[in-house]
C-alpha positions in Angstrom: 127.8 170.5 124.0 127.9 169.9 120.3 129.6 166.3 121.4 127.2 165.7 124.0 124.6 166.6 121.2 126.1 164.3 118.8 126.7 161.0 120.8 123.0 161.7 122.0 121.7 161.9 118.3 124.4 158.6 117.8 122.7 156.8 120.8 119.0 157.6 119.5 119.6 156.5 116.4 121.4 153.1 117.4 118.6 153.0 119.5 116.3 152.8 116.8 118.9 150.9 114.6 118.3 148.1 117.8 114.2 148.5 117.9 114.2 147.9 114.2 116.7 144.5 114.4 114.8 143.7 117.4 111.4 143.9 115.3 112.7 142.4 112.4 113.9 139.0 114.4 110.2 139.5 116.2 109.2 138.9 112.3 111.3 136.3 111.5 110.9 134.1 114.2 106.9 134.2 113.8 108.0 133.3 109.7 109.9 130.4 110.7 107.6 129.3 113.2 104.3 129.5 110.9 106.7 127.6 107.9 107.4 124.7 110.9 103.7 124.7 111.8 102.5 124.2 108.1 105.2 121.8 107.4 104.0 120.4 110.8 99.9 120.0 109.4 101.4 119.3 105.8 103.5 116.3 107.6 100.1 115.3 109.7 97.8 115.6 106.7 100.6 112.9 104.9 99.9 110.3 108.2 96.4 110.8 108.1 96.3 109.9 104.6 99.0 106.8 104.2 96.4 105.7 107.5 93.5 106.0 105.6 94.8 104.2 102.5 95.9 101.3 105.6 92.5 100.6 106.7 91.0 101.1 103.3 93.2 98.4 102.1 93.2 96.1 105.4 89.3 96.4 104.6 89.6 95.6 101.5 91.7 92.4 102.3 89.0 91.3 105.0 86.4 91.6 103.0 88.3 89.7 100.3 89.5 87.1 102.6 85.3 86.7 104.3 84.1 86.2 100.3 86.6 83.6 100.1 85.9 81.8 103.2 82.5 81.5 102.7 82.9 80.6 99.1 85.1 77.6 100.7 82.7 76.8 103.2 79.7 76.7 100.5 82.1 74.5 98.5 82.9 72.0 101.6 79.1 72.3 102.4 78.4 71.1 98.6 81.0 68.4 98.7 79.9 66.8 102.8 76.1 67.1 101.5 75.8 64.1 99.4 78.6 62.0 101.5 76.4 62.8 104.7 72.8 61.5 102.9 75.3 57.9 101.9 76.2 57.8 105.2 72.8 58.3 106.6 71.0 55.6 104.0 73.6 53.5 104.8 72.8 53.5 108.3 69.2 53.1 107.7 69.8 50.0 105.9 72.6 48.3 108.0 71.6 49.4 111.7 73.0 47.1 113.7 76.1 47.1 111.5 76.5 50.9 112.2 76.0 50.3 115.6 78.4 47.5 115.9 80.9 49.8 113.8 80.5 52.8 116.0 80.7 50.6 119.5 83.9 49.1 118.0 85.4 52.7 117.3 84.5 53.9 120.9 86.2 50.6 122.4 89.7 51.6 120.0 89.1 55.2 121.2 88.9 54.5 124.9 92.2 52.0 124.2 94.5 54.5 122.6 93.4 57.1 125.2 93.8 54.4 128.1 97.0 53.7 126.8 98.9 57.4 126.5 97.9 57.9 130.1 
């Protein structure tokens, strides 16, 4: 009985030896798995920010390129202004030259256009 004793006192305790492995794998697999989550929020956080820095510098280049377009439009606007007042004295003074001029365009334009068809 001693034996019988013994190998019961040798299963209990390899039992326990078991529980205790078996808990301590429990543990370690939660570990790893909350280190892989955080590295997993850590590696989201990163996107979210390299995005944010994306659309504040795509804004920044839109807003950069709308100052410049409508510095080159004000520019071309300051430029056609005093061309389109010579053109429209010019007119006022020669009439029937302008028209002439502007009937003689139309007849060229309705040429060429005749002409490619």
């Amino acid at each position: 009985m001693t034996a019988s004793r013994i190998a019961d006192s040798a299963n209990e305790t390899v039992k326990a030896e078991i529980d205790a492995l078996r808990n301590e794998i429990k543990r370690l697999t939660d570990l790893v798995s909350d280190l892989a989550k955080g590295g997993s929020d850590r590696a989201t956080r990163a996107i979210q920010d390299a995005v944010e820095q994306a659309k504040s510098k795509a804004s920044d280049t839109a807003d950069s390129l709308k100052s410049g377009g409508r510095q080159a439009a004000d520019e071309i606007s300051r430029r056609v202004e005093p061309l389109a007042s010579e053109l429209t004295a010019s007119v006022e003074r020669n009439p029937l030259s302008a028209l002439l001029i502007a009937a003689g365009i139309g007849l060229l334009i309705g040429l060429v256009s005749r002409a490619s068809k």
